[in-house]
C-alpha angles and dihedrals in degrees: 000000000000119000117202143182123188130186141165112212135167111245100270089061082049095051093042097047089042096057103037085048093064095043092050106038085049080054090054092048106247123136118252121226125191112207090176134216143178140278109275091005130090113291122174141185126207120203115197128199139164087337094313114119113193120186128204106200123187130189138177114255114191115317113313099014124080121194119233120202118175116190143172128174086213123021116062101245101189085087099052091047089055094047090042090056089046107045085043096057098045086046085054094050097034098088086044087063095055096055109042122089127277091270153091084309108051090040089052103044087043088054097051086044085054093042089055097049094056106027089090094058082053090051091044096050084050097051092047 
């Protein structure tokens, strides 16, 4: 059974998930491939792991979107994607945090960044 993901982002989603995919699926121990592509053009990148494959395929899709699938015949990739989103945006605010003043703000940007690191082990106990 296949299972699939599909998205279309800006640059900036594509950069982000991108980013936070290969961080967090090297995390998870699985092996990153680069097959490569060509700006503007489809590039993908494969992670293997205990016989599991799973692709991250981007395409361009008019002139500022690109379309994201992610697919695997075997592992179920809704949850990495969610743990990959996740992960990605409290990596992103996280340096904000750091640096703004003891306040509203820092409290409520450290609680959402909370929030996101621990948000995927709620999804998972849910789904056991």
């Amino acid at each position: 059974m296949a299972h699939t993901f599909e998205a279309v982002t800006t640059v900036a989603g594509r950069d982000l998930f991108l980013e936070a995919a290969v961080q967090n699926m090297e995390q998870l121990d699985y092996t990153h491939v680069n097959l490569g592509g060509r700006l503007g053009e489809q590039m993908s990148h494969e992670f293997r792991r205990d016989g599991h494959v799973v692709t991250i395929t981007v395409s361009g899709e008019g002139q500022s979107h690109f379309k994201l699938v992610v697919d695997s015949e075997t592992a179920p990739v809704e949850p990495l994607v969610f743990d990959i989103l996740t992960q990605g945006v409290a990596d992103y605010l996280e340096p904000f945090c750091r640096v703004l003043s003891e306040g509203e703000g820092e409290k409520v940007l450290s609680s959402l960044v909370d929030q996101l690191r621990t948000s995927i082990v709620r999804i998972l106990d849910k789904d056991e």
